[in-house]
N, C-alpha and C positions, 0 to 999 in steps of 0.2 A: 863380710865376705866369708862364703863357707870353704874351710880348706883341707886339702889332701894334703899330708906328710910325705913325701916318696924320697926314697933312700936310692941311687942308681945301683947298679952295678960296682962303680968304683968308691963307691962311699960317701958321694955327694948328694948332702940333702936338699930338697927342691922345694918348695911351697907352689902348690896348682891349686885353681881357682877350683873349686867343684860346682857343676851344675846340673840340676837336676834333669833326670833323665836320661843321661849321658853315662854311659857304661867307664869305669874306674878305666880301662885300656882305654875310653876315647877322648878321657881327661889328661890320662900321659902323653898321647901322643901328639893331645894339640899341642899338649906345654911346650914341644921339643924337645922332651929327652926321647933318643934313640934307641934307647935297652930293648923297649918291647918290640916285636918284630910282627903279629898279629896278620899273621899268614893268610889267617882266613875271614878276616875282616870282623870278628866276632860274633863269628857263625858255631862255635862252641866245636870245631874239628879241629883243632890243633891246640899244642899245650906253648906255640910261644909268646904267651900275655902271662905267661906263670909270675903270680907274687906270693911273700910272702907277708901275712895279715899280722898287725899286733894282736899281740893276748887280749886287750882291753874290747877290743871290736868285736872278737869272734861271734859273740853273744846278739850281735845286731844284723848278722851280716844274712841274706837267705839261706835256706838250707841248697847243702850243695847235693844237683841230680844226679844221678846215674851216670850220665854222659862226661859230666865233668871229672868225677870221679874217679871213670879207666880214662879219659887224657890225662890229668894228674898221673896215671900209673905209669906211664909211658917215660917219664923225667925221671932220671938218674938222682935230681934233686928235690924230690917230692919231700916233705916234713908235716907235722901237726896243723902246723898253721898255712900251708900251702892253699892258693887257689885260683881260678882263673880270674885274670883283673877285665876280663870281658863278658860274666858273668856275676856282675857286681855291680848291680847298679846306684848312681849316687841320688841318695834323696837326703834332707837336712837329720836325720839320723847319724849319720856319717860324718858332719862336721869335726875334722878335726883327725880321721884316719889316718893312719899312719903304715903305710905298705913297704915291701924291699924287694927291689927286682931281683930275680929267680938267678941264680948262672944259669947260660944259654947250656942246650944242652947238644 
């Protein structure tokens, strides 16, 4: 089983199945954690699917667009490793990610 690391909000680590195809936000939100809130169904217009990425991944993960970029700017809690989890898609690259929802902003 390929898996996602997700860290909640409150510090609770979760183990989600990853499948491919399936955008990083559409892997949290089957699991049932509630952090992300994905306003826009990840349609790339809003920033709240904000995660933050490990170090170890950055190197794997797509280059992030333009668009993603200024919604990233928009967040009070933007960082290095900031990026949208709806613009992530999972493929077995990924095995093993380890993300941490954003504070809401």
């Amino acid at each position: 089983m390929a898996t996602l690391h997700v860290s909640t909000r409150a510090g609770v680590a979760v183990l989600v199945e990853g499948k491919d195809n399936h955008s990083v936000m559409e892997l949290i939100r089957a699991s049932g954690i509630g952090d992300i809130e994905a306003i826009c169904g990840g349609s790339c217009a809003c920033a709240t699917c904000h995660v933050y990425v490990d170090d170890s991944f950055r190197d794997r993960l797509p280059r992030m667009t333009e668009d993603e970029d200024d919604l990233l700017d928009t967040s009070t809690h933007r960082g290095e490793r900031s990026r949208l989890s709806c613009q992530l898609t999972w493929t077995e690259q990924l095995d093993g990610l380890r993300v941490e929802i954003a504070p809401a902003d």
